[in-house]
ZADO-592540 format. One record per atom (N, C-alpha, C): x, y, z; residue in one letter. Coordinates in steps of 0.02 Angstrom, whole numbers, padded with zeros to 5 digits, always signed. Atoms other than C-alpha are relative to their C-alpha. Layout:
REM ZADO-592540
XYZA ...
This chain:
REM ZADO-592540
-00014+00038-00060X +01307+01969-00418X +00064-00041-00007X -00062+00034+00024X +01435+01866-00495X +00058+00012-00046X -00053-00027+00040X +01533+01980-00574X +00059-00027+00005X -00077+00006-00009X +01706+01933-00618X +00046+00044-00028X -00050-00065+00038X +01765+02095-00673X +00025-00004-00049X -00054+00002+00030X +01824+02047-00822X +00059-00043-00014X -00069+00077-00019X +01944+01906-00753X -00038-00053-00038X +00017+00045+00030X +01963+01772-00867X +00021-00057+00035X -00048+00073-00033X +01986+01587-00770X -00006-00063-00054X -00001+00059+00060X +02041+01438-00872X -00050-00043+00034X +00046+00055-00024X +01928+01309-00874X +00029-00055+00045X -00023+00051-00027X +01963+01168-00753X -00034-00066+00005X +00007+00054-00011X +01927+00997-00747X -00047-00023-00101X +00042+00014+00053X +01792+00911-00887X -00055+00026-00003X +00079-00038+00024X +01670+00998-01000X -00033-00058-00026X +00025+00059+00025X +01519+00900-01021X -00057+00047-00084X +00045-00006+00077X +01437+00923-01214X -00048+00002+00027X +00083+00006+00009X +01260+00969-01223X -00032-00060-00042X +00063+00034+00020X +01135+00848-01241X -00010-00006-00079X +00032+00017+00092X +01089+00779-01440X -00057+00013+00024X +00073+00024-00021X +00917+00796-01418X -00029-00022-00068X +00013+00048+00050X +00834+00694-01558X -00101+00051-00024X +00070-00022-00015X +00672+00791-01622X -00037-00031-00015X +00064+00057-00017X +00508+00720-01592X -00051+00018-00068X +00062-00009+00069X +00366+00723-01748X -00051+00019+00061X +00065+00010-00030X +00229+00809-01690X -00069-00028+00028X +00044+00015+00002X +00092+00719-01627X -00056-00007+00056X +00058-00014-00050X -00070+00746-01551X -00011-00059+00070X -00028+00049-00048X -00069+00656-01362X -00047-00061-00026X +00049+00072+00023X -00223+00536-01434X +00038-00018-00021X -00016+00030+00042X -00124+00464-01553X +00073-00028+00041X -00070+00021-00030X +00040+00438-01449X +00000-00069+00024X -00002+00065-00021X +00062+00260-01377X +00013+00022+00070X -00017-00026-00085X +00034+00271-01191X +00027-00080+00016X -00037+00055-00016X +00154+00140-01110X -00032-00021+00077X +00043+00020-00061X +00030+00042-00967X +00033-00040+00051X -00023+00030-00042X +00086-00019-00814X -00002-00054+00009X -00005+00078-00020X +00069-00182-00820X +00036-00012-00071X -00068+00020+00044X +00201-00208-00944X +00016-00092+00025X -00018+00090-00012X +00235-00407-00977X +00047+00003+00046X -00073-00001-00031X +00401-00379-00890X -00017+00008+00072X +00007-00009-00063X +00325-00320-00735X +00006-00078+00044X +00025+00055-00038X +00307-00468-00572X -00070+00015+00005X +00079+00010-00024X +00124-00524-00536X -00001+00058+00053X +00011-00040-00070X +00134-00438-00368X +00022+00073-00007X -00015-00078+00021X +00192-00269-00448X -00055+00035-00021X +00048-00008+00048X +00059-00268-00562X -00078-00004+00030X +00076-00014-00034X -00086-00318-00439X +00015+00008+00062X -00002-00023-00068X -00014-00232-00273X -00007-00063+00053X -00017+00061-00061X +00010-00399-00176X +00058+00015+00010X -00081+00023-00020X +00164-00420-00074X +00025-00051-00039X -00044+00052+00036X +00296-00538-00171X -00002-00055+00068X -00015+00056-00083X +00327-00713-00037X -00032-00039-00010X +00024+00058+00000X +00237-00853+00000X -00023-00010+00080X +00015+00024-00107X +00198-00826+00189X -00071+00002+00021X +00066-00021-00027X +00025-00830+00290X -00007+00059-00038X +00036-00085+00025X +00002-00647+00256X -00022+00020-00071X -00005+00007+00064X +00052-00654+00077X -00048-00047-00034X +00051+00025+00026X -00067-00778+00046X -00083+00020+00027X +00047-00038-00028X -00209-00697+00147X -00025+00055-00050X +00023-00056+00051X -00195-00541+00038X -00014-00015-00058X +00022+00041+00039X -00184-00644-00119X -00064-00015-00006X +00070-00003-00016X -00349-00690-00065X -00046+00034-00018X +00049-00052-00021X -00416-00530-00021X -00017+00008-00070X -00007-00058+00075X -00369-00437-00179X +00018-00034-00059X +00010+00014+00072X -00350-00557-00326X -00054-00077+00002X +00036+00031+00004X -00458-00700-00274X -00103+00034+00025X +00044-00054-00040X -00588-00564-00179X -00051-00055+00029X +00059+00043-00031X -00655-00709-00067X +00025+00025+00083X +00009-00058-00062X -00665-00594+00086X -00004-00036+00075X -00007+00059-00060X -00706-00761+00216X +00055-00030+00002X -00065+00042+00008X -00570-00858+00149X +00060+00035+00043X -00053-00041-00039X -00451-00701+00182X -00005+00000+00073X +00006-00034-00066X -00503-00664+00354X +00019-00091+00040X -00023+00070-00046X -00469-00853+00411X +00098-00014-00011X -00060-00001+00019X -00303-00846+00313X +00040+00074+00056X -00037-00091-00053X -00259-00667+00414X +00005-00005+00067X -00010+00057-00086X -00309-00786+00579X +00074-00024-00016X -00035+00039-00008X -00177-00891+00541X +00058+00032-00017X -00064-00032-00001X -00045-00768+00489X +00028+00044+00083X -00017-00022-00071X -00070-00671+00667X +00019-00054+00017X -00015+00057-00039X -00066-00845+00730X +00082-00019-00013X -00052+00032+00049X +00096-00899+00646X +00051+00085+00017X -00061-00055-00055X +00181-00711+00708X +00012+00019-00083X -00010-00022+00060X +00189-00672+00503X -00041+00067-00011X +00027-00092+00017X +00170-00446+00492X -00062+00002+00034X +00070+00003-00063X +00031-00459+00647X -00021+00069-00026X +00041-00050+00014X +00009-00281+00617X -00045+00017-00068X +00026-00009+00044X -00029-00290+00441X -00061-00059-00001X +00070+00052-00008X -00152-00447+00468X -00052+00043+00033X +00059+00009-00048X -00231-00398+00609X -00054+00072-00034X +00035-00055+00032X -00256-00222+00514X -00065+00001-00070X +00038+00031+00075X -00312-00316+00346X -00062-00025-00001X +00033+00060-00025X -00405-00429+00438X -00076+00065+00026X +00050-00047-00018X -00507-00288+00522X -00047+00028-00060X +00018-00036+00034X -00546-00187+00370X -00043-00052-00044X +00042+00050+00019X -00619-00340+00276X -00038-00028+00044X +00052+00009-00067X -00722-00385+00446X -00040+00053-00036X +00024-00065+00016X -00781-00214+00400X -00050+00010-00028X +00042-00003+00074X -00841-00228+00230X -00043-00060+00008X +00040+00040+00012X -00927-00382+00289X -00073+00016+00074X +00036-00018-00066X -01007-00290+00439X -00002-00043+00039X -00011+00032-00064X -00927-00374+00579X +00051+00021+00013X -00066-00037-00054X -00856-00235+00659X +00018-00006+00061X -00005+00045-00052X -00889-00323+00825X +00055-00011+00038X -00046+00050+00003X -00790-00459+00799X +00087+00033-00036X -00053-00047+00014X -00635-00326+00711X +00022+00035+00054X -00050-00036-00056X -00626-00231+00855X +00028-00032+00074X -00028+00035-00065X -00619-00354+00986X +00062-00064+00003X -00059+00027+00018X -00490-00437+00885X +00055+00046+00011X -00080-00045-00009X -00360-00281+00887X +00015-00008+00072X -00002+00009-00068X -00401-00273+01060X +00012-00045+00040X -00007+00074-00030X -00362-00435+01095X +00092-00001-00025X -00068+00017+00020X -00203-00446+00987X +00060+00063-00006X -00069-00039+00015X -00124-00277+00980X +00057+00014+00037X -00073+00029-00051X +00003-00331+01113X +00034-00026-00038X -00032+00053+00041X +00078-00427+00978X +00037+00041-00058X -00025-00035+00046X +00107-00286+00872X +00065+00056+00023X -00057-00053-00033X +00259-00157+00871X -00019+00059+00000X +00029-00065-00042X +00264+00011+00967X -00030+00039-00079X -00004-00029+00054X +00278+00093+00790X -00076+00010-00035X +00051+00008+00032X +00109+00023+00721X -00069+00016+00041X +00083-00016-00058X -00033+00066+00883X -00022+00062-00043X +00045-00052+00017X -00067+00233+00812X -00042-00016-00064X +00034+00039+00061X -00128+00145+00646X -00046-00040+00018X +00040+00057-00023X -00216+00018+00735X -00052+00044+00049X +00071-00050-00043X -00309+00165+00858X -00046+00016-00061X +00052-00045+00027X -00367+00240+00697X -00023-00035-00041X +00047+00034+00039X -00437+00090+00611X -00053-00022+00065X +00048-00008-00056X -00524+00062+00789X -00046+00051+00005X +00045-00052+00001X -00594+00239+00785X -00052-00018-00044X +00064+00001+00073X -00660+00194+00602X -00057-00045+00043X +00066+00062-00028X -00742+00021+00677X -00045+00017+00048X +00041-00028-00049X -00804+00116+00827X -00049+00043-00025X +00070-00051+00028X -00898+00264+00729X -00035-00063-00032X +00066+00039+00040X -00998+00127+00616X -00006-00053+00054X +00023+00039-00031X -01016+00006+00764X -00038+00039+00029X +00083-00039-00025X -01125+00141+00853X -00034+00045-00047X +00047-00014+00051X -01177+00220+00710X -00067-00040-00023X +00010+00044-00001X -01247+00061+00690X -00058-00014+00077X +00045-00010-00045X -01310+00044+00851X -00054+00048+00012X +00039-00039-00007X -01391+00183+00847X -00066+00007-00055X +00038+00020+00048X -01500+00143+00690X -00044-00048+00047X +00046+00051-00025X -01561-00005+00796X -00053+00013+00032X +00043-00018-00042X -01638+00101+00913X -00060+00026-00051X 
């Protein structure tokens, strides 16, 4: 396909040297040193999936996920919608921990209340944590019967 008949062309521009490669001692993967993600060097919020900041929201999630006081968060996730700090990610956060505390209720008649507040971008996210709250709110209902 790439024949060049034969034609010799000078080289042009810079040749780059191959690679040293340094050889490795065999060793079985047990024994290798696995290098763990939470490396000292890392930030807190790298290491336990919080946002970096200091805002409503940021402290809300804080909450959620390294203090795991699930009431606390959901009053903190009030006050970040309130306060106009990532509405969609509150009001979404805020839902899903409603959730886990079975007060899907009170989750869905919160989106429904606030997702005017959120941008065009984020409704389809916010329908389909509604769908979730809707199947186990009559799922739910329907046990009662």
């Amino acid at each position: 396909m790439w024949n060049n008949n034969n034609k010799i062309f000078p080289a042009r521009g810079f040749s780059t040297p191959p690679l040293a490669r340094k050889p490795r001692p065999a060793m079985p993967m047990s024994e290798r040193k696995r290098s763990s993600p939470a490396n000292e060097s890392d930030p807190f919020h790298v290491i336990h999936k919080v946002p970096a900041g200091d805002s409503p929201y940021v402290r809300a999630k804080h909450v959620q996920l390294i203090d795991k006081d699930p009431s606390k968060a959901i009053s903190l996730f009030w006050s970040a919608i309130n306060a106009g700090d990532r509405v969609d990610s509150a009001l979404k956060d805020m839902a899903i921990v409603m959730k886990q505390l079975d007060r899907s209720d009170e989750a869905i008649e919160a989106i429904k209340s606030f997702r005017h507040l959120c941008p065009y971008d984020s409704q389809e996210s916010l329908d389909n944590v509604l769908v979730e709250l809707y199947k186990l709110f009559l799922a739910f209902d329907i046990w009662k019967w």
